[in-house]
ZAMARGU-4260 file (C-alpha; in steps of 0.2 Angstrom, whole numbers, plus 5000, padded with zeros to 4 digits):
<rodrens>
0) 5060/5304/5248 | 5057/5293/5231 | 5040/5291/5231 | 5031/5305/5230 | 5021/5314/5211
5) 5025/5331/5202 | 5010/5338/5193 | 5017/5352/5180 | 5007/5364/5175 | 5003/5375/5160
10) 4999/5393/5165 | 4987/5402/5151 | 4992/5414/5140 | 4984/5432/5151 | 4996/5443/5143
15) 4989/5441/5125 | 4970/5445/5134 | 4959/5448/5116 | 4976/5455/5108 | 4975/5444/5092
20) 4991/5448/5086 | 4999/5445/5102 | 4990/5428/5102 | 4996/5422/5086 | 5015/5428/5090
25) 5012/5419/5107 | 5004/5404/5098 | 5021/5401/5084 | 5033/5405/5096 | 5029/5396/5112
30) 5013/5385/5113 | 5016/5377/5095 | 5036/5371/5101 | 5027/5363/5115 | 5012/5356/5105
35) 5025/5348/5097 | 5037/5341/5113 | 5022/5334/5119 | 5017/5323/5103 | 5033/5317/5102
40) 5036/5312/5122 | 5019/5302/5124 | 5023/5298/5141 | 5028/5318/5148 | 5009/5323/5156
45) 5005/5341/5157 | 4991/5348/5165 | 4984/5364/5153 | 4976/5380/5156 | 4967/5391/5144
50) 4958/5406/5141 | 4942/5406/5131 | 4950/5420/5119 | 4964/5408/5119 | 4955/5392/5116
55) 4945/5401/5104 | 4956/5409/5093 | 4966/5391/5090 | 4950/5383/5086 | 4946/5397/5074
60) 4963/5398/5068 | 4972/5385/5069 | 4960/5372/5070 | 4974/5358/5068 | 4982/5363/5087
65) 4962/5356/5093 | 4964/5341/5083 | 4981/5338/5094 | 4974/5340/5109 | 4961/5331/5106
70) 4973/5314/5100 | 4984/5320/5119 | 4970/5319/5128 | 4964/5301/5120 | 4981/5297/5124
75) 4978/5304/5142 | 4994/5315/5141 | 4985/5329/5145 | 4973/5337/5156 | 4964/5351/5153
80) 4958/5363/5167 | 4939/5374/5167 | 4938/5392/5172 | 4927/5407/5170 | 4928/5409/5149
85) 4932/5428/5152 | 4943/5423/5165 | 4934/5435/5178 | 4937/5441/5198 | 4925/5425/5203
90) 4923/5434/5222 | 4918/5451/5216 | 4903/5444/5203 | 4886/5439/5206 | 4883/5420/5207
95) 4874/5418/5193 | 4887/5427/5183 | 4901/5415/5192 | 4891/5400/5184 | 4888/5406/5167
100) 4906/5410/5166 | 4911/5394/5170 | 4897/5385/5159 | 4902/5395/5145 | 4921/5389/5146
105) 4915/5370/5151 | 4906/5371/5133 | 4919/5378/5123 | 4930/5365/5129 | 4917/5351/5126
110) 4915/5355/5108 | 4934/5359/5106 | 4944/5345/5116 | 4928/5333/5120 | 4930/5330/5134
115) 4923/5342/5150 | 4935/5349/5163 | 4936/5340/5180 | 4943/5354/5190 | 4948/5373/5187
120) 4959/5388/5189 | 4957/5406/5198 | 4963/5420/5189 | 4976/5428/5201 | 4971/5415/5213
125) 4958/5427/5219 | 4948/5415/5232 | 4932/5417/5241 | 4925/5401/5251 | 4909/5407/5242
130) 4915/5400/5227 | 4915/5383/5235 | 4892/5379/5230 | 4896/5388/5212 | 4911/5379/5208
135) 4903/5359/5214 | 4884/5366/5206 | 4894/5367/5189 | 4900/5350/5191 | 4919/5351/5195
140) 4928/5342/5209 | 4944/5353/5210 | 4952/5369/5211 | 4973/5372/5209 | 4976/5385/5221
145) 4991/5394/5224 | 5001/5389/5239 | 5002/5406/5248 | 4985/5405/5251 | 4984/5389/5261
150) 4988/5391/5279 | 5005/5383/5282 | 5000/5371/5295 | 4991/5361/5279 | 5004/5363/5266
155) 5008/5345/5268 | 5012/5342/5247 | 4994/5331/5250 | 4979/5339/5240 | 4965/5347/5254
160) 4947/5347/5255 | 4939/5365/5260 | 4918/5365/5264 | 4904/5379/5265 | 4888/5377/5269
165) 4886/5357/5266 | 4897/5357/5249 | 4914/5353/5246 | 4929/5355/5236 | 4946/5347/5234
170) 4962/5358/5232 | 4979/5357/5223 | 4992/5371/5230 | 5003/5376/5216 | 5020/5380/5221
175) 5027/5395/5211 | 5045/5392/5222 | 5046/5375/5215 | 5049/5382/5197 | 5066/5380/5186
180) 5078/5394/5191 | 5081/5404/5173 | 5098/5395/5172 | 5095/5382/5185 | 5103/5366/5179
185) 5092/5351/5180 | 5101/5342/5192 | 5101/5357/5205 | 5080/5358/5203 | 5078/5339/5204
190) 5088/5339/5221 | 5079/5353/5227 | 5062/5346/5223 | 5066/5332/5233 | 5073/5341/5250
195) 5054/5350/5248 | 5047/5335/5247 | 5057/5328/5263 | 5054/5343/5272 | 5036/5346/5269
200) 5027/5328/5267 | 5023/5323/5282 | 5015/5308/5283 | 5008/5307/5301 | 4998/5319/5298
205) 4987/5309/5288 | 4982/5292/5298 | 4981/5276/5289 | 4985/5286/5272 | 4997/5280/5260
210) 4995/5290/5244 | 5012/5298/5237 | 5013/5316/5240 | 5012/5327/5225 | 5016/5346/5222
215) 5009/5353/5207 | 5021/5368/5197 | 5017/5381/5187 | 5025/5386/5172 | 5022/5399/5159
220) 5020/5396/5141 | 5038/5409/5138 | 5048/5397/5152 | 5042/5378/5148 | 5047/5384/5129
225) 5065/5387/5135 | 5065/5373/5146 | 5060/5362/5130 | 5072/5370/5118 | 5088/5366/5131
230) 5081/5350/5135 | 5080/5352/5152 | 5067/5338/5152 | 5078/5325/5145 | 5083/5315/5162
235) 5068/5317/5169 | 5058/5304/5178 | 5042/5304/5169 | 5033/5291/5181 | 5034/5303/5194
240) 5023/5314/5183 | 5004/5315/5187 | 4989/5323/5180 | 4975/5330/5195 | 4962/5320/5190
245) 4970/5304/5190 | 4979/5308/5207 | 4960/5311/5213 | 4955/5294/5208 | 4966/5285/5220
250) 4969/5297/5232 | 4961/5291/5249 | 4962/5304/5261 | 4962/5323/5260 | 4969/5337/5273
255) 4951/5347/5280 | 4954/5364/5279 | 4949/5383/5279 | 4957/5394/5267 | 4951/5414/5270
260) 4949/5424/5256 | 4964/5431/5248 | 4974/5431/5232 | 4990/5426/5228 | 5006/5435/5233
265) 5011/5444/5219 | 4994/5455/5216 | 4992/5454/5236 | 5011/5465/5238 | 5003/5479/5230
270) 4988/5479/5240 | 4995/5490/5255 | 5002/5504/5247 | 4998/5512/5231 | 5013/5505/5219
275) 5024/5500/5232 | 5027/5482/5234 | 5025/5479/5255 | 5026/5464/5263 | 5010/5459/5273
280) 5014/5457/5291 | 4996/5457/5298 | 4988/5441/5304 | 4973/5442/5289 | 4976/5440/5271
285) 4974/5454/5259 | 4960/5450/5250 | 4951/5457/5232 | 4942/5470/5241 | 4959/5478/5249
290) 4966/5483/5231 | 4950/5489/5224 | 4950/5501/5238 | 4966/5503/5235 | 4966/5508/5217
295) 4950/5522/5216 | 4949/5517/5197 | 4947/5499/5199 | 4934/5502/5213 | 4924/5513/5201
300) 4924/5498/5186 | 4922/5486/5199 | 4904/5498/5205 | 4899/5502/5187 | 4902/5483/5183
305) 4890/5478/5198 | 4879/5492/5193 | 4877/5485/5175 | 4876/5468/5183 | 4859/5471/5190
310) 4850/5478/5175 | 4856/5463/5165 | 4850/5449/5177 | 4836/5458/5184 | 4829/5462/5167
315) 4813/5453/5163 | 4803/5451/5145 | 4808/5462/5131 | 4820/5456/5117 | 4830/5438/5120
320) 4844/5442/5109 | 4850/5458/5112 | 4846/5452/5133 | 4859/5437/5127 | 4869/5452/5119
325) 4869/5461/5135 | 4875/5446/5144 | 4889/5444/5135 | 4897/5460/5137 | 4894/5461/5153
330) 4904/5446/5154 | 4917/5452/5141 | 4921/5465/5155 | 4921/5456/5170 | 4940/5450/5163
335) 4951/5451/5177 | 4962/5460/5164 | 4953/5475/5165 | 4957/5475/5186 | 4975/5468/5186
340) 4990/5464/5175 | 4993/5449/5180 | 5012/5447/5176 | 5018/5458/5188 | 4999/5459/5199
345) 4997/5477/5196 | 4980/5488/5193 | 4977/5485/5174 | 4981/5503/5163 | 4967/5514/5160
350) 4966/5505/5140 | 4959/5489/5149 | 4948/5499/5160 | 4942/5509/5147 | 4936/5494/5136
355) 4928/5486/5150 | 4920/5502/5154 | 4914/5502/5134 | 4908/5485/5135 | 4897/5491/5151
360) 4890/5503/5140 | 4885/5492/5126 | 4877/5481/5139 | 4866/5493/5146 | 4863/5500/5128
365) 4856/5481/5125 | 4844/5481/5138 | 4837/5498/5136 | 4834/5494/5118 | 4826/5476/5123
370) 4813/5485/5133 | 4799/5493/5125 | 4802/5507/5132 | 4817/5518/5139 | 4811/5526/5155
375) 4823/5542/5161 | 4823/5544/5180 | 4835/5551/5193 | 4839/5539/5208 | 4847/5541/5225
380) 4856/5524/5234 | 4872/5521/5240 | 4881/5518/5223 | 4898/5513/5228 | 4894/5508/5246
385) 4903/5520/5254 | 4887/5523/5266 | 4882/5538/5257 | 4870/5539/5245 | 4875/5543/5226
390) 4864/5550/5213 | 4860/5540/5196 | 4852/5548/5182 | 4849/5535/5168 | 4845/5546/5153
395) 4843/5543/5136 | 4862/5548/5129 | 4870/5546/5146 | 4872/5538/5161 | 4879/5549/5178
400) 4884/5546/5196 | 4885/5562/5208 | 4895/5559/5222 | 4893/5571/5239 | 4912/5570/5239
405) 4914/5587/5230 | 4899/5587/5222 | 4906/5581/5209 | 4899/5569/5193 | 4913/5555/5196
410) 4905/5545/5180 | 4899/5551/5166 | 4897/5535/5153 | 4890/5538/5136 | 4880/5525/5131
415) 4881/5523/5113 | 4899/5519/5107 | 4908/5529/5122 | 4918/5526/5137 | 4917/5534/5154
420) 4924/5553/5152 | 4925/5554/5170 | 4938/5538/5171 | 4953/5551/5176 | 4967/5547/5188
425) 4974/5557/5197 | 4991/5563/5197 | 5005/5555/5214 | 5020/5563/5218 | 5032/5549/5216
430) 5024/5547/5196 | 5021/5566/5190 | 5031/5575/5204 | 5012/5582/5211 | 5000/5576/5222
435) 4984/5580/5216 | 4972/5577/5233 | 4954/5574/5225 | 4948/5563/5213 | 4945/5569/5194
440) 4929/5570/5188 | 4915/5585/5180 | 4911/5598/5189 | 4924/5600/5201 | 4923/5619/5210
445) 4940/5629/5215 | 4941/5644/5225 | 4957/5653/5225 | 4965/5669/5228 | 4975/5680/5215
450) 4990/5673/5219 | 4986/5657/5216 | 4982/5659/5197 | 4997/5652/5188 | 4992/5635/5201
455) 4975/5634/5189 | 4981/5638/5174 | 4992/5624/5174 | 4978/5612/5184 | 4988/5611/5198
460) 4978/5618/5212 | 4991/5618/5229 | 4975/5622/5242 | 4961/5614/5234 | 4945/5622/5241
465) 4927/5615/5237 | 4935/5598/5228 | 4939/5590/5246 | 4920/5598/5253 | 4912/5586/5258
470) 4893/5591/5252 | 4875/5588/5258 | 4859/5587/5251 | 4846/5600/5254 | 4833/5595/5241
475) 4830/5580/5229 | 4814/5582/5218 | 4818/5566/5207 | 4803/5571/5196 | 4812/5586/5192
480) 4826/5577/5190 | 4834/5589/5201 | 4849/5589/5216 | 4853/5602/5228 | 4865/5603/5236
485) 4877/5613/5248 | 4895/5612/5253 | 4904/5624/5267 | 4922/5629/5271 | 4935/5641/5274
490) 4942/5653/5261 | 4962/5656/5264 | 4959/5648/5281 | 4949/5662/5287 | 4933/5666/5278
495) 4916/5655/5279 | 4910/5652/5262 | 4894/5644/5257 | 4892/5636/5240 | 4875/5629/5234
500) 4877/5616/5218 | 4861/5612/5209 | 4861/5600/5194 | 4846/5598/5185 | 4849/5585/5172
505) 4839/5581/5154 | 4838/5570/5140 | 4856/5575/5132 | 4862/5585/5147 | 4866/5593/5163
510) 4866/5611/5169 | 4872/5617/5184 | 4867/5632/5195 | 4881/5636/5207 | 4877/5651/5219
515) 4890/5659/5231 | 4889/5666/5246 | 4899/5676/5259 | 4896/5672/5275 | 4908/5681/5284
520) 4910/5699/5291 | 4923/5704/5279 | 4925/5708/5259 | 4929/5690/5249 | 4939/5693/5232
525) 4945/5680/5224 | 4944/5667/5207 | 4928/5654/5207 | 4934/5639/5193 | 4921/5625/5188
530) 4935/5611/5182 | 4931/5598/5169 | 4939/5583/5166 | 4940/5574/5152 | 4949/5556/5151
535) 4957/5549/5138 | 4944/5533/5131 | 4954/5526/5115 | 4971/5521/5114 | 4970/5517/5096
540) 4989/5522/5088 | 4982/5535/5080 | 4980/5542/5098 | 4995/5539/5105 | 5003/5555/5101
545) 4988/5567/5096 | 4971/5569/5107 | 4957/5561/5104 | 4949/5578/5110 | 4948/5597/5101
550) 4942/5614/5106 | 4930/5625/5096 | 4927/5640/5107 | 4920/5657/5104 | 4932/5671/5113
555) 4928/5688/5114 | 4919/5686/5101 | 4930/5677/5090 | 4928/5659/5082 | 4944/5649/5087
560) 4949/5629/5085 | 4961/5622/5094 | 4971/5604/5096 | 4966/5597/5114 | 4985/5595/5117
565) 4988/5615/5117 | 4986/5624/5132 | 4973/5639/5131 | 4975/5653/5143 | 4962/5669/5145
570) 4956/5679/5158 | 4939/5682/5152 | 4928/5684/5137 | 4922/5663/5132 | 4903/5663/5129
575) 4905/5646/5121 | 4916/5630/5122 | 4916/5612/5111 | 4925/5596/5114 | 4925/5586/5103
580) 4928/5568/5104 | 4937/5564/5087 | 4937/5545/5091 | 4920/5542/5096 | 4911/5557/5086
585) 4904/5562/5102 | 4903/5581/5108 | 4904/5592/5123 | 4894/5608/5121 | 4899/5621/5136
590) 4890/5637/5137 | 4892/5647/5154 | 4877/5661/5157 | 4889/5675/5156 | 4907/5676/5151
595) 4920/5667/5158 | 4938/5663/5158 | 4946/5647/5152 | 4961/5636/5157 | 4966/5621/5148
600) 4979/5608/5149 | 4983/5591/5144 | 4990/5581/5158 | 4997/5563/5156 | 5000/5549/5168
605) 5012/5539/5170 | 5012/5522/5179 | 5018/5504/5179 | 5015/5494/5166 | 5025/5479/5157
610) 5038/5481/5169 | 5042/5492/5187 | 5047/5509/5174 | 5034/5521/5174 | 5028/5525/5155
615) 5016/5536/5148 | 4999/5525/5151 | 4985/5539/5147 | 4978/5557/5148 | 4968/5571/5153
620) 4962/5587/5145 | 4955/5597/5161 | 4946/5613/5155 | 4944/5628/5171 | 4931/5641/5169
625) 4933/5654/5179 | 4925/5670/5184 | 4932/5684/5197 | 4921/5686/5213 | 4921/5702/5223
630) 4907/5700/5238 | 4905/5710/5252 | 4898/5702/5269 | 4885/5692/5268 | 4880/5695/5250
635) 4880/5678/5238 | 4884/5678/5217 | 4877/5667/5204 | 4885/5655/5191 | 4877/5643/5178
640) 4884/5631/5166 | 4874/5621/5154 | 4881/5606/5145 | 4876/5597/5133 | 4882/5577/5125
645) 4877/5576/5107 | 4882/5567/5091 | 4894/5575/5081 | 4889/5575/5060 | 4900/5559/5053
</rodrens>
């Protein structure tokens, strides 16, 4: 076929996310080189995507890179393409957070290029047909979609046309398989853009149309460098060459489709199986919603996100700016980096997750302070839409989520200049060579035999008792700000046990009644541990091989310090424990009602990151307390454990 248009598009730059030293390395050795093809061969068209860090840091840095794009665009060389200026999950965010993102990257572009963008990317290619009434109220015409999407009855290499609820918007599939091979000489990629093009345009079905097919490919900024500096463009036809916007002009007719939600292939192969790529051989597209449930981490930042998301825009009076501020972070950590490393499409480490969660926190620090007043209170609603109610506490120093799924507190985020403690994973077999079995959080309760002490000691608990209960609520008196609640099981298989948990939670912190009872007809001896899990909120190097956490603890009388790295092991005698956050000079104040045991370990995680290896990608300090239990028949014990979130002298 000889008539037919290749648009070639410029992938942004997701690795370098707010990473300025990454951009600037990226910005010398790749974009500049092709900044500098592009002046020189006026008549080579390239369609661009940017990032707003990106876009920003060129027009903060070099400013000189804006005024070339800005003589490519008069020279209509170039196109560039809009997005979310975060480069957020569009289907997962609320619409007005979808339209402020992409007003946001609309006027950045305005005052950088001057010119508006007339159509947009997706980060990942994560598509919802809601987007279609945001994406035409913000005033652009088209979306580039990537091809596995598009159901292959209307892969056609013609643009389509997808419709909801009375609004419309045009498509261009990019076709990842149409890229240059690494060594592919240009010859063998020309020919075998042309047998696509042979084999996939056809023309009858399109009545009347006689617009030239196109096919839009994607490059990244590493592969259209190497493919600059071996000239691979040199013989290349450059009136076959198109830019979207141009094509739309003239383009008559348009495929009518549906495209389901979904996301392109390579986040959607990890979306079966936790870190196994698996092909999907359903009849529905994987979608968004699949990985986050997927991945328990990204589902919680995805909740906390939505949760933050509501008090932002349903905020009213009280201070503009720090509202604005709010806003803005909010949006900072919607980046689809925090969710999913898009280079290989799997779950982002837990550094990403932790900044978003951090920029969360100074978002709702924001709005607390732009209201007269901050109003404590203790809520119950379903949280994380699991169909069971979750309990907030919104207090001054702290916000928590208790979940009836071990009782536990599964987020515990400090709202001054802290993460979210609670953000632990958990270990998998095929990473650490363990299978942990419940999530990680505070307050987690074990009840073991004698036999299984070494298991705790080394916070790998083999028959986890009370942290897979699922518990229910007996009394909620939210003026109090107190829960109760009860969970039931089997001790060794054999023995009923009855625990009642009761938080009661203040301005700096929460205490814990816990009261245990035997409800069988024979004698229960065995070891009752309240597990703590601390998760690993910086990544700064100066964290990277010592913690960011320390013990102080008073045992058996004695003042000790420890490194939270070192393992502590004793059977009783703690009256008092400190962890101390030496990154965020934040502090953990633990004070059981009678002496205790104590347990600690660091744990790390390992999990995917630049490439398939596994590497070291955060960690855990989990601290047990423990008491030995003896109880006759029917006869119930009691356990309290106050702790207390304050500001450690700077």
């Amino acid at each position: 076929m000889e008539s037919f248009f290749i648009s070639l598009k410029l992938s942004a730059d997701f690795d370098s996310y707010d990473d300025e030293v990454l951009l600037e390395k990226n910005y010398q050795s790749f974009f500049k080189p092709i900044l500098t093809f592009l002046y020189s061969h006026e008549n080579f068209l390239l369609t661009i995507e940017f990032t707003g860090y990106q876009l920003h840091y060129y027009s903060r840095k070099h400013p000189e890179s804006i005024d070339l794009l800005r003589e490519l665009y008069g020279r209509k060389q170039i196109e560039i393409l809009g997005s979310g200026y975060y480069n957020p999950v569009f289907p997962i965010l609320f619409p007005v957070d979808r339209s402020g993102q992409i007003e946001k990257m609309t006027s950045e572009l305005r005052s950088s290029t001057g010119k508006r963008p007339y159509g947009m990317y997706l980060f990942g290619s994560i598509w919802d047909p809601s987007l279609i009434t945001t994406i035409q109220s913000c005033g652009l015409e088209y979306i580039v979609l990537d091809s596995t999407l598009i159901p292959r009855k209307n892969l056609n290499c013609y643009p389509l046309i997808v419709s909801e609820q009375g609004k419309s918007v045009k498509i261009l599939p990019v076709h990842k398989e149409l890229s240059p091979a690494q060594t592919e000489p240009y010859e063998a990629w020309k020919d075998r853009v042309g047998k696509f093009f042979t084999r996939n345009a056809d023309k009858k079905t399109v009545r009347g149309n006689s617009d030239a097919p196109i096919a839009c490919v994607p490059f990244s900024l590493e592969k259209l460098e190497a493919l600059i500096s071996v000239s691979f463009f040199n013989n290349l036809d450059y009136s076959k060459l198109a830019l979207p916007h141009n094509y739309f002009r003239t383009c008559r007719a348009y495929f009518s489709s549906y495209i389901p939600a979904g996301m392109e292939w390579d986040i959607a192969q990890w979306s079966l199986e936790p870190f196994v790529q698996t092909e999907n051989n359903s009849h529905f597209p994987l979608t968004i919603y699949d990985y986050l449930n997927l991945y328990p981490q990204n589902r919680r930042l995805y909740e906390r996100m939505m949760y933050v998301s509501l008090l932002v825009n349903q905020c009213k009076g009280g201070d503009k700016m720090r509202k604005n501020a709010a806003r803005e972070e909010l949006w900072k950590a919607q980046s689809g980096g925090s969710y999913i490393s898009l280079s290989l499409g799997l779950p982002a480490v837990a550094k990403n997750r932790q900044m978003a969660f951090r920029l969360l926190n100074e978002a709702e620090k924001n709005i607390r302070e732009s209201q007269n007043e901050m109003v404590e209170s203790l809520g119950s609603y379903d949280y994380d839409n699991d169909g069971l109610n979750e309990y907030v506490a919104k207090m001054e120093k702290f916000q928590a989520v208790v979940s009836l799924k071990s009782g536990q507190i599964s987020e515990f985020n400090g709202i001054r200049s802290s993460a979210n403690y609670t953000a632990s994973l958990s270990r998998l077999d095929k990473f650490e060579n363990f299978e942990d079995g419940y999530n990680r959080g505070f307050f987690i309760e074990h009840l073991i035999d004698e036999s299984s002490f070494s298991s705790l000691v080394s916070s790998a608990v083999t028959s986890p008792f009370f942290s897979k209960v699922q518990f229910t609520e007996k009394k909620f008196v939210p003026k109090r700000n107190e829960i109760h609640l009860e969970g039931t099981g089997l001790f060794m298989q054999k023995i009923p046990v009855l625990l009642k948990k009761n938080y009661t939670f203040s301005s700096t912190g929460i205490t814990v009644q816990y009261i245990v009872r035997n409800d069988s007809n024979s004698d229960l001896k065995g070891i009752f541990s309240c597990e703590l899990n601390f998760a690993q909120t910086r990544f700064e190097k100066n964290f990277s091989k010592d913690s960011q956490y320390s013990l102080e603890v008073i045992l058996n009388g004695k003042h000790e310090e420890f490194s939270g790295d070192k393992s502590i092991d004793s059977r009783a005698g703690l009256s008092y424990l400190q962890i101390k956050d030496s990154a965020d000079k934040k502090a953990f104040v633990i004070e059981p009602n009678e002496e205790c045991g104590i347990a600690t370990s660091m744990i790390l995680f390992r999990r995917p990151d630049t490439s398939l290896e596994p590497t070291e990608t955060s960690k855990t300090l989990c601290a047990n307390l423990f008491w030995n239990i003896d109880l006759s028949a029917g006869m119930e014990t009691e356990r309290t454990v106050n702790l207390t979130f304050v500001d450690m002298k700077k």
